[in-house]
Backbone bond lengths (Angstrom), bond angles and torsions (degrees), N, CA, C in turn:
res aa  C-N    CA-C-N  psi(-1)  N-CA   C-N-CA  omega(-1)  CA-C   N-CA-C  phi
1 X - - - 1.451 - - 1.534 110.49 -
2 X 1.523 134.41 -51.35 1.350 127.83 170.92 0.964 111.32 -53.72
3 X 1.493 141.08 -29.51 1.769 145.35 179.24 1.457 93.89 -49.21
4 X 1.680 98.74 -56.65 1.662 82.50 -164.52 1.287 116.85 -105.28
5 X 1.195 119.62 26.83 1.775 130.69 139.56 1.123 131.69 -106.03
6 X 1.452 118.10 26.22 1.004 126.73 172.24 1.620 113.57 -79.59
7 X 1.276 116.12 -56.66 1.813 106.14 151.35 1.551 137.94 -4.31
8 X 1.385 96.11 -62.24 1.425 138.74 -168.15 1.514 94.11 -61.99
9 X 1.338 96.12 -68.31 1.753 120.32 -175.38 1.578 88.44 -31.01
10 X 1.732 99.76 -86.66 1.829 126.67 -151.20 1.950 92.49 -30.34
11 X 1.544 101.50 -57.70 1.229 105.75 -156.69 1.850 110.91 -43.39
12 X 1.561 95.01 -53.83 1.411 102.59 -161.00 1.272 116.73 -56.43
13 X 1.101 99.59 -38.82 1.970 125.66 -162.72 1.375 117.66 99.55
14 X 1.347 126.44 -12.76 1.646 151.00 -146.64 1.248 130.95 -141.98
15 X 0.844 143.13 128.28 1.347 140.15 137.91 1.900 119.25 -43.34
16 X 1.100 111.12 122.02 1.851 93.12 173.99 1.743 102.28 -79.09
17 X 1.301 85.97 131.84 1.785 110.38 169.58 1.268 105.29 -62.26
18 X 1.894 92.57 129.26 1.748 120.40 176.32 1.513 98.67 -43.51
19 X 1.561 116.64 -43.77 1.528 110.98 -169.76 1.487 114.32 -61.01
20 X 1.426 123.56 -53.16 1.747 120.49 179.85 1.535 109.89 -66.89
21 X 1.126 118.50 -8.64 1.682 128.25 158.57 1.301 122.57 -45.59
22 X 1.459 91.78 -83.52 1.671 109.99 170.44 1.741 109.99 -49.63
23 X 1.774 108.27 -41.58 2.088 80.08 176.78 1.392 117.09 -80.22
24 X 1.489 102.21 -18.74 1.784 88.90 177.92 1.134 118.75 -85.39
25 X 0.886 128.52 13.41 1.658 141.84 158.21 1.931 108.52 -79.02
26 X 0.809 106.11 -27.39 2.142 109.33 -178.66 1.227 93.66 -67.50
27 X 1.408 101.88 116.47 1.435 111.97 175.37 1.981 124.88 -51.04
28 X 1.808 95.08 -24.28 1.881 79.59 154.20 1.205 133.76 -73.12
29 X 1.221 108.12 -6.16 1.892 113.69 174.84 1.564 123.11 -81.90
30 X 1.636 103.22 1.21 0.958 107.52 -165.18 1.816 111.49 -88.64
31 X 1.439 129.54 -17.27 1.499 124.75 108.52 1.503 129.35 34.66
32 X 1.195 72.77 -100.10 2.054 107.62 -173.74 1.206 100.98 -48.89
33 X 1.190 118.96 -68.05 1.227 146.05 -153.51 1.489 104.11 -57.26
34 X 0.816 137.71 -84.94 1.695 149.29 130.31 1.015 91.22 8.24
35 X 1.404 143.29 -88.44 1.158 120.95 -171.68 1.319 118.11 -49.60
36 X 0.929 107.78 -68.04 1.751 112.98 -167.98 1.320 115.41 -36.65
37 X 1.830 117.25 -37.21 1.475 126.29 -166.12 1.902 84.85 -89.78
38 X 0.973 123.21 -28.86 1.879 103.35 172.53 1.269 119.75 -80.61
39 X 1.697 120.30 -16.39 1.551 109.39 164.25 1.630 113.17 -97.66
40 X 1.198 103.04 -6.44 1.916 99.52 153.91 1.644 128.46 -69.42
41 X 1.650 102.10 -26.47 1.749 114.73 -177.48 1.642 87.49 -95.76
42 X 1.414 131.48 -58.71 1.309 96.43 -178.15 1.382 140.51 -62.57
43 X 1.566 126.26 -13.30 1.405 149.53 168.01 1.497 95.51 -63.04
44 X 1.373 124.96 -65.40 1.820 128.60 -178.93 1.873 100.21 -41.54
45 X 1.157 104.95 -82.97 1.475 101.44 174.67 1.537 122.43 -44.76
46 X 0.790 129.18 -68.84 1.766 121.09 162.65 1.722 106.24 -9.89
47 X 1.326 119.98 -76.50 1.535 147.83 -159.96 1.426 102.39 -78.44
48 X 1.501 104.36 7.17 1.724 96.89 169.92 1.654 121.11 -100.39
């Protein structure tokens, strides 16, 4: 499993913290989130 997050890893610089885990998991964040992950896919497509 680190083999193939190692990519993932290089890119980020980080590991994401157990703590921003657990809040984006509370179902009121779930919102945000949605958003955020549809202006990340529309930015990808744009930049293709």
């Amino acid at each position: 499993m680190q083999q193939l997050l190692a990519p993932i890893y290089s890119f980020l610089k980080c590991e994401t913290p157990d703590s921003w885990i657990e809040e984006a998991k509370k179902p009121e964040q779930l919102k945000g989130l949605l958003i955020d992950h549809c202006n990340c896919e529309l930015y990808a497509n744009v930049c293709r």
